[in-house]
N, C-alpha and C positions, 0 to 999 in steps of 0.2 A: 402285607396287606394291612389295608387300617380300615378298623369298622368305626361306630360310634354305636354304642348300644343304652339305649334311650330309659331301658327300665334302671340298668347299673348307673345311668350316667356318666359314663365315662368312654375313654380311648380304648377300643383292643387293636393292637397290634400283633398280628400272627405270622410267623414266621415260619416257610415250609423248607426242610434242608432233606436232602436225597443219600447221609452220610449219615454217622455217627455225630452228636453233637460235641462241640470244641470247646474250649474258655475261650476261644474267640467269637465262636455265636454267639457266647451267653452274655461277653462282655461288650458284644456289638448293639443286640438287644436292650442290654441295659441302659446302654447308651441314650438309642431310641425312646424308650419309655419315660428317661430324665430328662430329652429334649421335649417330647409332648406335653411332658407334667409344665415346664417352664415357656415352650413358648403357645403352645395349643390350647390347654385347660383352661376354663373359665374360673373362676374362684368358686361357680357350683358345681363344679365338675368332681366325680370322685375322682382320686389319684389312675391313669392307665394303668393297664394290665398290659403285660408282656408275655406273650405265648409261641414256643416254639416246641413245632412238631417236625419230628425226627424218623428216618428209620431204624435207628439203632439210639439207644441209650445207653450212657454211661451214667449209674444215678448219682456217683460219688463226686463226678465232675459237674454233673448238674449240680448238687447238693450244694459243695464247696467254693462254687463257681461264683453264682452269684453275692452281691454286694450287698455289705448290710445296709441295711435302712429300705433295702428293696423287696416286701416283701411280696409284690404284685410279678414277680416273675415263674413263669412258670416251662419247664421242659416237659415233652412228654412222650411217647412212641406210636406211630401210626401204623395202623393196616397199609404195604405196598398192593393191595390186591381187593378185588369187589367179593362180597358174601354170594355161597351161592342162592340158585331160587330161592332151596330147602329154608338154607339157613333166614334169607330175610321172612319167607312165608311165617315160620318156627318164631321168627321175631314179632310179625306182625299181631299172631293168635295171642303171643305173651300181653303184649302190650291191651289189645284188647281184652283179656282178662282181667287185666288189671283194673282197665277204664270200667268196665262191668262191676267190680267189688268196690269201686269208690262210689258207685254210684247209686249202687244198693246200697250203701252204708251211708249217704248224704240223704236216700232216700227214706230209710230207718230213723234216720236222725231227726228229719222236721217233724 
């Protein structure tokens, strides 16, 4: 999938694999990311970002995997499964908690 996301300025490219990730993902990826830098990116553009989500990770193969000079590549491990109610409810109270103390404290602050 390729986004363009407007506040970075730049390419993401996200890549969803259903396995353990390979040096062939990472080095396929890479790929992708040096082709966007070269033929897609504007000269305002920041460099792309290269994102692959995984079910399984290997961190030593991600680690080692990618190329130097690339530091926009990223692997990473995804949920195969949806949160239950509980747990998004439990998410949603957090979040609003939090919104609540930033907003007393921006409100303390003026």
């Amino acid at each position: 999938m390729v986004f363009y996301n407007y506040i970075l300025k730049c390419f993401v490219l996200i890549d969803l694999k259903t396995n353990q990730v390979t040096h062939q993902d990472i080095g396929q990826m890479d790929m992708y990311v040096r082709m966007y830098d070269e033929l897609k990116k504007s000269k305002d553009d920041n460099p792309t970002i290269g994102i692959l989500l995984c079910t399984d990770t290997d961190a030593d193969v991600a680690r080692y995997s990618i190329l130097n000079g690339n530091e926009q590549l990223f692997a990473t491990k995804y949920k195969t499964y949806l949160p239950t109610e509980e747990e998004l409810r439990a998410e949603i109270e957090s979040q609003k908690a939090i919104f609540e103390i930033q907003k007393q404290e921006r409100e303390e602050n003026s």
